[in-house]
C-alpha positions as CSV (number, residue, x, y, z in Angstrom):
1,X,-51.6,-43.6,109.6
2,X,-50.1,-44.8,106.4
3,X,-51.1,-43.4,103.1
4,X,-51.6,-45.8,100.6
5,X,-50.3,-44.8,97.6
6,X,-51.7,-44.3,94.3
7,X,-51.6,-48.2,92.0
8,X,-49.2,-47.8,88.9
9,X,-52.2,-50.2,87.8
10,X,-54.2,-46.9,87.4
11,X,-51.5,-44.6,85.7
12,X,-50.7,-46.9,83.2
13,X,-55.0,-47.4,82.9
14,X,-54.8,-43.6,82.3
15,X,-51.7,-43.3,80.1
16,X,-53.5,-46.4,77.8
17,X,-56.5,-44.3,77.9
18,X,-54.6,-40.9,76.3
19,X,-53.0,-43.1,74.0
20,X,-56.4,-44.4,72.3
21,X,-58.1,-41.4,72.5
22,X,-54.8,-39.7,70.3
23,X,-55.3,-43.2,67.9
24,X,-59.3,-43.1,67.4
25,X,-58.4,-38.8,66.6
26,X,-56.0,-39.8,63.6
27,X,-58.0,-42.6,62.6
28,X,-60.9,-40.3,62.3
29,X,-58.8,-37.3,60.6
30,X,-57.8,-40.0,58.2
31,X,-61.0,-41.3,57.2
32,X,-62.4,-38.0,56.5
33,X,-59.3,-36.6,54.8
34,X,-60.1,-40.0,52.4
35,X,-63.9,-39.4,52.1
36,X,-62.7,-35.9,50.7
37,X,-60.1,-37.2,48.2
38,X,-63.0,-39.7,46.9
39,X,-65.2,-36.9,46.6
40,X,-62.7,-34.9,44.7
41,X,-62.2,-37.8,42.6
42,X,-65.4,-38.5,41.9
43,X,-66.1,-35.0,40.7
44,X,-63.8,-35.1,37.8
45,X,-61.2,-32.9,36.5
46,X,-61.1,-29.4,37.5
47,X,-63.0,-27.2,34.7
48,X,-61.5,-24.1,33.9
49,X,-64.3,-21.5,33.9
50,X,-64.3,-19.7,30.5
51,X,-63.1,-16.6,29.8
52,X,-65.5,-14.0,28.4
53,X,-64.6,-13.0,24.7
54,X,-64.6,-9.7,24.6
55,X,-66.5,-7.8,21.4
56,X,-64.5,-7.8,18.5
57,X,-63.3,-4.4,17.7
58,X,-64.4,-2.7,14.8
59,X,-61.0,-1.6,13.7
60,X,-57.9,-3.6,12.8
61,X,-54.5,-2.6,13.6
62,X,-52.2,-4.7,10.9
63,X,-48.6,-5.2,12.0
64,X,-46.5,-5.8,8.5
65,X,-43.0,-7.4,9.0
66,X,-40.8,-8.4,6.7
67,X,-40.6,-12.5,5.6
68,X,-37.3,-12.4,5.7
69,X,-35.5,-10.5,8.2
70,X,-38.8,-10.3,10.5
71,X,-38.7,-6.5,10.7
72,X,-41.7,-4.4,11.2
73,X,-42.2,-2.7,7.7
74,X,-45.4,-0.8,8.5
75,X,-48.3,-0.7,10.5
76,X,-51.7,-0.3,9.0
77,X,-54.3,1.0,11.0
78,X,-58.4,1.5,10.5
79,X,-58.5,-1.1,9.0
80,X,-62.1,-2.1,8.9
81,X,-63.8,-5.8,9.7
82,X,-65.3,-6.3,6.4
83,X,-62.1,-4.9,4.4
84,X,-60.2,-7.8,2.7
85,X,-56.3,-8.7,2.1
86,X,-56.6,-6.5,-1.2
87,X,-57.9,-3.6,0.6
88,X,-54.3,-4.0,2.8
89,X,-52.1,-4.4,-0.1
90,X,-54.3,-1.1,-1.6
91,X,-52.7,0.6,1.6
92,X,-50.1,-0.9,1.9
93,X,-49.2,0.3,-1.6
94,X,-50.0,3.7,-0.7
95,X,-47.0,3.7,2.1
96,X,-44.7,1.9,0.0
97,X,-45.4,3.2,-4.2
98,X,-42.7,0.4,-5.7
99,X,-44.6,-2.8,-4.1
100,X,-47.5,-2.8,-6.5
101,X,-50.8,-4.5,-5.2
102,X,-49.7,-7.4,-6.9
103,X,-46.8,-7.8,-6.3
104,X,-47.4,-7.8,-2.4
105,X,-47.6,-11.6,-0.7
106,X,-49.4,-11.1,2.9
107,X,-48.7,-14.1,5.0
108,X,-50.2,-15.3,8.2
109,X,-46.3,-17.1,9.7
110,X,-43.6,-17.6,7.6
111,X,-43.4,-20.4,5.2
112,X,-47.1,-20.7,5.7
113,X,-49.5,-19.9,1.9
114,X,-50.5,-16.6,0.7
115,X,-53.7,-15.1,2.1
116,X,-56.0,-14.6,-1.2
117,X,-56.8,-11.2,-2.0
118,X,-60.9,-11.6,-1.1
119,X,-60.4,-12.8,2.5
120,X,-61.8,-10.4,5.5
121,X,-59.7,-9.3,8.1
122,X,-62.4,-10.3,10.4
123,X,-62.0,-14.1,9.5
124,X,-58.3,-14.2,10.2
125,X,-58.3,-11.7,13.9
126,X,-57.6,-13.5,16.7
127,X,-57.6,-9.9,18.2
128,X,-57.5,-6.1,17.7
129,X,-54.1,-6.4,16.7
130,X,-52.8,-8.8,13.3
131,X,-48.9,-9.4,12.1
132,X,-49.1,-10.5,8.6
133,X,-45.6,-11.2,7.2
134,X,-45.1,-9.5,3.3
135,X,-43.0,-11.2,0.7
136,X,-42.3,-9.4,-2.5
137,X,-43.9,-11.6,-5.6
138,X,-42.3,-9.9,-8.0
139,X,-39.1,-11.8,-8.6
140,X,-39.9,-14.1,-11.1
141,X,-41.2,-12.0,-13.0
142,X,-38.1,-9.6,-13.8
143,X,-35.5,-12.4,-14.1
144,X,-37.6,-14.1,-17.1
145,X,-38.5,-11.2,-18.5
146,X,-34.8,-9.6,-18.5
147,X,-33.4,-13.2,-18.4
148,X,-35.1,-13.5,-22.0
149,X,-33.9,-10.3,-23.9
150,X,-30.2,-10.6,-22.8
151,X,-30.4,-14.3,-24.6
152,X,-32.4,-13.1,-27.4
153,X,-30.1,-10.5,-28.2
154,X,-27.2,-12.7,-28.2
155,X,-28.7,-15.7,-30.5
156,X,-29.8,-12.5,-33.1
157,X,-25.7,-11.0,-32.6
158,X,-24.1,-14.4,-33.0
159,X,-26.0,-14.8,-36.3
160,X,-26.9,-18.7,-36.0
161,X,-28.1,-20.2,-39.4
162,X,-32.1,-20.3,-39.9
163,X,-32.1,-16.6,-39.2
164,X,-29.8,-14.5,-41.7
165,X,-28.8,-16.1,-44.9
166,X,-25.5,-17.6,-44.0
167,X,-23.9,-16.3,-47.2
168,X,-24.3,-13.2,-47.3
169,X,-23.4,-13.0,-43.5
170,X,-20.2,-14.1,-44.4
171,X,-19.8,-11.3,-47.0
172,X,-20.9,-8.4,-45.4
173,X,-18.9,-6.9,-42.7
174,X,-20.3,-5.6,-39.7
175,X,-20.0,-1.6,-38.7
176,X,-18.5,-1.3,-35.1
177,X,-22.2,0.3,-34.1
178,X,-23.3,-3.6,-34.3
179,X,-20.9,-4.8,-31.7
180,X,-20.9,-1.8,-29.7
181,X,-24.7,-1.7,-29.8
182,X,-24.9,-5.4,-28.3
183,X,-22.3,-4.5,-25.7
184,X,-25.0,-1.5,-24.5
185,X,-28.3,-3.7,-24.3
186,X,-26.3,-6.4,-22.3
187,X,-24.9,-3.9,-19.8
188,X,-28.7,-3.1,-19.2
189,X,-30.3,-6.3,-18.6
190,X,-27.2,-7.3,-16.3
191,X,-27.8,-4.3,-14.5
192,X,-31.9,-5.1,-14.0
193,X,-31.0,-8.9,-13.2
194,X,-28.1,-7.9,-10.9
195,X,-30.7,-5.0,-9.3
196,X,-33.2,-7.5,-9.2
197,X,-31.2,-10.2,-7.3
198,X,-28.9,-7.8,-4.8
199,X,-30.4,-4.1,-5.0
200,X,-34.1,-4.6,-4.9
201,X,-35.9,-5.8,-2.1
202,X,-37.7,-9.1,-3.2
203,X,-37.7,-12.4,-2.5
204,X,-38.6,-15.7,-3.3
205,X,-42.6,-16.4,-4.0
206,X,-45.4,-17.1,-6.9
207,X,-46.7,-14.5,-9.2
208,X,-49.5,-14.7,-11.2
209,X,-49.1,-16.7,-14.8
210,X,-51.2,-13.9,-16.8
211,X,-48.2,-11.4,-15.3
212,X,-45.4,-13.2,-16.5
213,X,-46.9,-13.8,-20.0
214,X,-47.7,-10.0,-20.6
215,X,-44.2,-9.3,-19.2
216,X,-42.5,-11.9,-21.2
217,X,-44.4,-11.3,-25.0
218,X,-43.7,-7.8,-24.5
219,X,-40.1,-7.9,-23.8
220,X,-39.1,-10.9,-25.6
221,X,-41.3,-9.9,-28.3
222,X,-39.4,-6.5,-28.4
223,X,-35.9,-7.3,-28.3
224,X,-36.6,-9.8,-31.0
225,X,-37.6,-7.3,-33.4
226,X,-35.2,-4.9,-32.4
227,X,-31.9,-7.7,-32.8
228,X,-33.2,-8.8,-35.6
229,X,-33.0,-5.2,-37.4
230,X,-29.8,-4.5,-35.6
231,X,-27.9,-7.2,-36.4
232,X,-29.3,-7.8,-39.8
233,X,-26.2,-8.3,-42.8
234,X,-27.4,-5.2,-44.8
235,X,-27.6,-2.9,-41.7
236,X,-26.7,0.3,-42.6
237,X,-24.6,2.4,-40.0
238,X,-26.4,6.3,-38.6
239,X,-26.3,9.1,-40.7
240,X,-23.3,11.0,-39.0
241,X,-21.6,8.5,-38.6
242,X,-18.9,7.8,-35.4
243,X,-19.6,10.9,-33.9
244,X,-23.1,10.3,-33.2
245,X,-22.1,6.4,-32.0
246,X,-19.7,8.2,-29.7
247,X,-22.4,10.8,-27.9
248,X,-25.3,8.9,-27.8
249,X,-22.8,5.6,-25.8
250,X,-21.6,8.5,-23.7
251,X,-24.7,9.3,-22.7
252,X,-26.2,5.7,-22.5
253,X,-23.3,4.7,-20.2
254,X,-24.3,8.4,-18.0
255,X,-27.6,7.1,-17.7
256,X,-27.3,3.3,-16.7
257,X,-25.0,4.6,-14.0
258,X,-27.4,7.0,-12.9
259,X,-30.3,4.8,-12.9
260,X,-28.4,2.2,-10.9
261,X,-27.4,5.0,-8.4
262,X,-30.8,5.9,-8.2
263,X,-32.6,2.5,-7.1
264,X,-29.9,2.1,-4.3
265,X,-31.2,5.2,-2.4
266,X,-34.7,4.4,-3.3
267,X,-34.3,0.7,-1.9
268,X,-32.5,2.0,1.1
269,X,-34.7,4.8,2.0
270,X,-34.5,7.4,5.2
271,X,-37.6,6.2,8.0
272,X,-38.6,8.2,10.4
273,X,-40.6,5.9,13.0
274,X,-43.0,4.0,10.8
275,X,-43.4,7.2,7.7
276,X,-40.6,7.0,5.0
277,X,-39.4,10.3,4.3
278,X,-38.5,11.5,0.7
279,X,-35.6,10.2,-0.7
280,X,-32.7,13.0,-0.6
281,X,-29.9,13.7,-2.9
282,X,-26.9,13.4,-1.5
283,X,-23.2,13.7,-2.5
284,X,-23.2,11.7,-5.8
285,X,-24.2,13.9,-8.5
286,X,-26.0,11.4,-10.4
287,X,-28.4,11.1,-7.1
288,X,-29.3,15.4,-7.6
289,X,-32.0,14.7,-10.3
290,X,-34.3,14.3,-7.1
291,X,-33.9,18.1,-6.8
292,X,-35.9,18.3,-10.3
293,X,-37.9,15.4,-10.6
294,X,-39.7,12.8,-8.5
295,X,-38.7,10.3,-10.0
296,X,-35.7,10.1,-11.4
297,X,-35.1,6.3,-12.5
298,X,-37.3,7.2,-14.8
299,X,-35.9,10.2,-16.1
300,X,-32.4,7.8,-17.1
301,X,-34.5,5.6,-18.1
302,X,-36.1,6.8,-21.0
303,X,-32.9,8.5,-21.2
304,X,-30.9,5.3,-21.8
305,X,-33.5,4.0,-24.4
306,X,-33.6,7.4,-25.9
307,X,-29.2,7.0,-26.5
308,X,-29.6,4.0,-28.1
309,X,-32.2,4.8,-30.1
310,X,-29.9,7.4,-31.3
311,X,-27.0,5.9,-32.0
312,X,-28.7,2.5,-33.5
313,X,-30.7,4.9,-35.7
314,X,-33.6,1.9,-36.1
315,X,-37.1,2.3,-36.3
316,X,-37.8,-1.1,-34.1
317,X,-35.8,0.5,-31.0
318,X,-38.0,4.0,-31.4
319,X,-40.9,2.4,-31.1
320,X,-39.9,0.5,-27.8
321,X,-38.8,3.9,-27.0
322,X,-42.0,5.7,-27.5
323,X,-44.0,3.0,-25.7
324,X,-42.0,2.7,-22.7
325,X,-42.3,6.3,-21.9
326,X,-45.5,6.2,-22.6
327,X,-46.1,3.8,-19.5
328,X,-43.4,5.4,-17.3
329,X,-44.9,8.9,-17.7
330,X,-48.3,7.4,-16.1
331,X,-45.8,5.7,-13.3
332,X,-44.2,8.7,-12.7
333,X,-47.5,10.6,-12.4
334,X,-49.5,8.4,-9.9
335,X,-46.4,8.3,-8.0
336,X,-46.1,11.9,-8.1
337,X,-49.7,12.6,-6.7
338,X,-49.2,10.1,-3.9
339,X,-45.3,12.0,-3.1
340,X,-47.3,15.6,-3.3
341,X,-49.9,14.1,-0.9
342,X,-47.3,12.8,1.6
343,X,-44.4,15.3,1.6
344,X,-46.0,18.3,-0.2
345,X,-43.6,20.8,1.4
346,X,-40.9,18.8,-0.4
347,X,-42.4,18.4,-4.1
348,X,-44.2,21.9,-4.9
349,X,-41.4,22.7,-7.1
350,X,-40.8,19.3,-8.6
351,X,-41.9,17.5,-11.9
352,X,-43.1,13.9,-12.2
353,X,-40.5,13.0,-14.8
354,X,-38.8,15.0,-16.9
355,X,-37.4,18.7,-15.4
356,X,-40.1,21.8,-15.9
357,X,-42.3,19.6,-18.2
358,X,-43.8,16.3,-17.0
């Protein structure tokens, strides 16, 4: 018997058959991979489910850097929701005794505008944690006010017409205390404006108008009194003579260059972490009046203004004199409670300003 083989009519039937069962799979795979883009489509944009704020703290940490050089200065902590940008600069003042309250410029980035001084803490947290970048104010402020004197005293030396009467300028020569006495007030407003611009840690900002006025009148106000008498034609020298000129420049010139000497360690002070530490003598003998006194800038100071009161012998200058330590002595005595507070093992034996007394 023969056996009839199998028809290549049905194997090709089959192999059709495989093929469009494979075809109507991909087809199907296709249309519901579709169907499931549309329906993604048609849903819209993914929404990102929101994030649960978390409860605002009811303390502040405040991160101070400098404007500048974007340094951390200081941190401030406790600070509570309802306390303002005054109540920071009140503490902030307490860490740092030189940056008065209003002196201090509390930023939120730099370049951007002061925070005023009644805005909360709370208004301005984006969390537990705020950087607010400081900017000393207090610039303008000392270059007109020392700007002023040093030109006042000049116009009042070089005698111009409408002050003195002109003849009897030219008759009347003047004593060397004149000139040498002019030569003394400019080294000291060179030194402030030279501190102010290279020593001092300030920069540029706005201070408040009713500041610079007080400031201003006061000094300007001051020096024009006291170049008037100085330079006056029918000045008359001090009673002894050169040899009280002679001490009393001696000891002006000792105390300008220890007052300069002092406000470079005190505007380059030792930190420890985020606590300054006291500022230490060290080997210039001008800096080892901090072994008597707190503070010492003071203490050259009045000394300086005490000199030339001396050797100019005029009642305008003693006046200045009195006033100014009048106001330094309260300086030097809220800054001494706040050093006793802070480094009390340090100032037990110390005075505020002047050595056993103040």
């Amino acid at each position: 018997m023969f056996i009839r083989p199998k028809s290549l009519s049905s194997e090709s039937k089959r192999e059709l058959f495989s093929q469009g069962a494979t075809r109507s799979m991909l087809k199907n795979k296709m249309r519901n991979f579709h169907s499931l883009s549309q329906l993604v489509l048609s849903a819209g944009p993914l929404k990102s489910t929101p994030a649960v704020k978390n409860a605002k703290s009811s303390h502040f940490e405040i991160e101070i850097l400098d404007a500048q050089t974007r340094k951390q200065i200081c941190i401030v902590d406790k600070v509570m929701q309802t306390s303002t940008i005054h109540d920071v600069k009140q503490k902030f003042h307490k860490e740092y005794p030189k940056w008065y309250p209003s002196r201090v410029g509390l930023q939120l980035e730099c370049g951007g505008p002061f925070l005023k001084d009644y805005i909360t803490i709370q208004s301005v947290a984006a969390s537990s944690i705020v950087t607010l970048y400081f900017t000393d104010l207090g610039q303008q402020v000392f270059l007109a006010e020392y700007t002023g004197p040093l030109l006042i005293y000049l116009l009042f030396y070089l005698r111009i017409p409408y002050i003195y009467d002109m003849k009897e300028s030219s008759r009347r020569i003047r004593h060397s205390v004149v000139h040498l006495a002019c030569f003394c007030h400019c080294i000291h407003y060179i030194r402030y404006l030279l501190e102010t611009l290279f020593v001092h840690r300030v920069s540029a900002g706005h201070t408040p108008l009713k500041n610079l006025i007080k400031g201003c009148a006061f000094y300007w106000g001051f020096t024009s009194w006291i170049a008037y008498y100085i330079n006056h034609p029918r000045y008359t020298p001090p009673s002894f003579g050169n040899r009280q000129v002679t001490v009393s420049a001696i000891n002006f010139l000792i105390c300008e260059a220890g007052n300069h000497f002092i406000n470079v360690v005190l505007a380059h002070p030792n930190h420890t972490g985020t606590n300054a530490c006291f500022p230490s003598p060290n080997y210039n003998p001008f800096t080892w009046m901090f072994f008597l006194v707190s503070c010492p800038n003071y203490t050259y100071e009045i000394g300086s203004w005490i000199s030339f009161t001396v050797m100019t012998q005029t009642l305008p200058v003693g006046i200045f004199t009195l006033l100014m330590s009048i106001q330094m002595s309260l300086w030097a005595q809220k800054k001494h409670k706040i050093y006793l507070k802070k480094f009390n093992s340090y100032m037990h034996r110390k005075s505020a300003m002047i050595p056993f007394i103040l």
